[in-house]
C-alpha positions as CSV (number, residue, x, y, z in Angstrom):
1,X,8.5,4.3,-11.8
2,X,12.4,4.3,-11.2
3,X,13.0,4.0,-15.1
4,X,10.4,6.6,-15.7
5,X,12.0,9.2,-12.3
6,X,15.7,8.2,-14.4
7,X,14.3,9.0,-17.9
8,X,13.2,12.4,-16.7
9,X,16.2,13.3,-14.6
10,X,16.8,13.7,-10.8
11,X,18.4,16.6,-9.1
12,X,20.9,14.9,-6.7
13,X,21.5,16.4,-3.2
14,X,25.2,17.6,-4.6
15,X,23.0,19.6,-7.1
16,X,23.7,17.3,-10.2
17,X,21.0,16.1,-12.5
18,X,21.4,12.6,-13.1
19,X,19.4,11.0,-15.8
20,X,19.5,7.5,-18.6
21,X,22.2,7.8,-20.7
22,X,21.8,6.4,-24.3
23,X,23.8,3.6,-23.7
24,X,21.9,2.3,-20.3
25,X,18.4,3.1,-22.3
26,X,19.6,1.4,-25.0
27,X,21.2,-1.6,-22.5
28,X,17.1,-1.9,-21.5
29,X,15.7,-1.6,-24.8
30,X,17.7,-4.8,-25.6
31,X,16.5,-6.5,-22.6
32,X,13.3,-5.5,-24.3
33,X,12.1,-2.7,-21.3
34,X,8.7,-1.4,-22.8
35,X,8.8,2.0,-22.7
36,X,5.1,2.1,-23.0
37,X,4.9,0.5,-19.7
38,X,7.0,2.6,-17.9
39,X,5.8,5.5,-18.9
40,X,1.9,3.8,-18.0
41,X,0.5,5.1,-15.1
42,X,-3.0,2.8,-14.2
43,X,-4.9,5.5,-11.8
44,X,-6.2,3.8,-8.8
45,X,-10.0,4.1,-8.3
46,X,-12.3,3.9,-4.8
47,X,-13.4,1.3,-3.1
48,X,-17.4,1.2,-3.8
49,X,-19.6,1.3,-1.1
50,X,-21.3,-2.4,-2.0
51,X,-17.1,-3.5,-1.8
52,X,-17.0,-2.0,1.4
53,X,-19.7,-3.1,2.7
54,X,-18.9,-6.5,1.8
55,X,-15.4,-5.8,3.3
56,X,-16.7,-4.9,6.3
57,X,-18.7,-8.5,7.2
58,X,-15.5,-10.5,6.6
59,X,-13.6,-12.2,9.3
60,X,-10.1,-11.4,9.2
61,X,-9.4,-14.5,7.8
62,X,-11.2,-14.2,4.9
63,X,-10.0,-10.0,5.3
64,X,-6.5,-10.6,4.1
65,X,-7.3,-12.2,0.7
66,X,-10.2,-10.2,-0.3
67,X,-8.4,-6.4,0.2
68,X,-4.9,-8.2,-2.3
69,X,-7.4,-9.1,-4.3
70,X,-9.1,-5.7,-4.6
71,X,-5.8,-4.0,-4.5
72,X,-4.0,-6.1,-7.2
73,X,-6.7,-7.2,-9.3
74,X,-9.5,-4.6,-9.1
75,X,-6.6,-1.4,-9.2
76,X,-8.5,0.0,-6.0
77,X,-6.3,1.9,-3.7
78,X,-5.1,1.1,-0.2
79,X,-6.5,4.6,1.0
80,X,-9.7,4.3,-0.1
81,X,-10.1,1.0,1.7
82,X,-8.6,2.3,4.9
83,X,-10.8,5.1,4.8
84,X,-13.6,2.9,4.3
85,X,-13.4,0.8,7.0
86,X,-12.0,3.5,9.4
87,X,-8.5,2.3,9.8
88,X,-5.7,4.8,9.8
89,X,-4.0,4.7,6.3
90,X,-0.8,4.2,8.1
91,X,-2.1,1.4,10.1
92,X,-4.0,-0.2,7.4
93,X,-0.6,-0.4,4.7
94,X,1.2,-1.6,7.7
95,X,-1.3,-4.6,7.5
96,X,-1.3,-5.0,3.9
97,X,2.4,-5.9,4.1
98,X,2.2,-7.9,7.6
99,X,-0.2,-9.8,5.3
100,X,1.7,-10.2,2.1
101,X,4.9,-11.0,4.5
102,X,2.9,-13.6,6.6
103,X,-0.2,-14.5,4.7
104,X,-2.2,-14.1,7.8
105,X,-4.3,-10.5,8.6
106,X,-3.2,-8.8,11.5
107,X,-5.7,-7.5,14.5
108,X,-5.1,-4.8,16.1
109,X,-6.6,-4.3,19.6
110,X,-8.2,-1.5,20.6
111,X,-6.2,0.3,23.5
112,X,-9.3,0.2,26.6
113,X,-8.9,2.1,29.9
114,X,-9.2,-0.2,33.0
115,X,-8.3,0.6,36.4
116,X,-5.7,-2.0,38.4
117,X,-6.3,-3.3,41.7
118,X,-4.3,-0.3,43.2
119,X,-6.3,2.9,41.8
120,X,-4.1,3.8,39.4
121,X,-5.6,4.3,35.7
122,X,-3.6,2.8,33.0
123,X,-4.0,2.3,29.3
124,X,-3.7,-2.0,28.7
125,X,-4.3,-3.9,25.5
């Protein structure tokens, strides 16, 4: 995607389009750069509902390695999945990376309101 936002030319914040010059595209042709990678775009589909079901019944264990797999391998999109299982998309990527950064799936609590010994209502973990 940066080769293919370079190709194309960007408009700098000084007002200057930068953009490959032949020598640098020629540089990466040499380095054997496929073209007809970068300029490849694999749409992401939806998660199905049998996926999300199945997605659904899986402890977070067994979460982690199931949702890389159907994000790297199946070409299903994080939002989709997010949606699916009624997670905040920003939530849900932040997990995907926690778990690709720590192998293990993150749980998030659900914030509960109790009330302390004193009377006072507060929001706890």
């Amino acid at each position: 995607m940066y080769y293919r936002t370079l190709n194309n030319g960007t408009r700098g914040k000084n007002g200057r389009v930068t953009a490959l010059s032949p020598e640098r595209k020629r540089a990466l042709e040499e380095r054997r750069l496929s073209w007809e990678s970068v300029w490849a775009a694999k749409p992401g589909r939806d998660v199905t509902e049998a996926e999300a079901g199945r997605l659904e019944g899986l402890p977070p264990q067994a979460l982690g390695p199931e949702i890389i797999r159907l994000v790297d391998e199946e070409n299903v999109t994080q939002s989709s999945i997010a949606d699916a299982l009624g997670t905040r998309r920003s939530t849900f990527n932040s997990q995907v990376k926690a778990y690709r950064e720590s192998g293990t799936w993150p749980v998030t609590s659900r914030r509960l309101r109790t009330v302390p010994p004193q009377g006072h209502a507060t929001a706890t973990r």
